[in-house]
C-alpha positions in Angstrom: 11.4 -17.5 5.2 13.0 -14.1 5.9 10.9 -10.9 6.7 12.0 -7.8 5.6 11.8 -5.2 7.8 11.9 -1.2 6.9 12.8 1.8 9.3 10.9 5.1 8.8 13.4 7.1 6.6 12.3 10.3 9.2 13.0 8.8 12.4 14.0 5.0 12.1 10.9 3.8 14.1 9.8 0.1 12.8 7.2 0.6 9.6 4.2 -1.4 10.5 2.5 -3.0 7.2 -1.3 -2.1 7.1 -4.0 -3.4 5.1 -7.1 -1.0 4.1 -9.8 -1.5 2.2 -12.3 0.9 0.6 -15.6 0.9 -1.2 -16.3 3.5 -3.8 -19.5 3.7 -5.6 -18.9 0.1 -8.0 -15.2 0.5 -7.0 -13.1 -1.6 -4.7 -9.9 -0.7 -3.7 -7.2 -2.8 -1.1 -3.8 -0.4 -0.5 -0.9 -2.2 1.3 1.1 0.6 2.7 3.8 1.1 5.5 3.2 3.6 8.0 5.3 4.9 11.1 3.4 4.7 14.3 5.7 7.6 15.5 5.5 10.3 13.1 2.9 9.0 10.5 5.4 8.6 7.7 3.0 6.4 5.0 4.7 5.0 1.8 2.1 2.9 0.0 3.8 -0.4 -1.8 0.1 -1.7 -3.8 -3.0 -1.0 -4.9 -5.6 -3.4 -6.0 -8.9 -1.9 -7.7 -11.6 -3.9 -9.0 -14.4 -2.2 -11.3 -17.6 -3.1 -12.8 -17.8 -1.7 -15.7 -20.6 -2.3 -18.5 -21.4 -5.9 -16.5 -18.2 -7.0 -16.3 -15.5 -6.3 -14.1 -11.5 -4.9 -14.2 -9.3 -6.2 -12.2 -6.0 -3.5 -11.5 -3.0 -4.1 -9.8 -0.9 -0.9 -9.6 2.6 -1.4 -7.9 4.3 1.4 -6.1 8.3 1.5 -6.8 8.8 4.5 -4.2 9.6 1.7 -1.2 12.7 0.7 -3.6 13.9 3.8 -3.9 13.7 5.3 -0.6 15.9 1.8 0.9 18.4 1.1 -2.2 
């Protein structure tokens, strides 16, 4: 299995992949972004949002295309 690896487009230190999660009123929310330990350079790649809504919950999975452009 290969990794791909990303350099920060500002000063071509390593992106490190981070993980967050957040908790907002009935919403959920996990981001997977890339950030650069050296100059804080964030490019998020995912969201995932789960809702409750009326009893129920929605399930969102929004996917970033900006990491694409930025290493065509």
């Amino acid at each position: 299995m290969k990794h791909k690896y990303y350099l920060c487009p500002r000063c071509k230190t390593p992106l490190t992949l981070m993980i967050e999660s957040e908790h907002i009123g009935s919403e959920r929310r996990i981001t997977y972004k890339y950030r650069c330990s050296a100059c804080s350079f964030k490019v998020v790649t995912e969201r995932v949002i789960l809702r409750k809504v009326n009893g129920s919950f929605r399930l969102e999975i929004l996917k970033s295309r900006e990491i694409e452009r930025i290493y065509q």
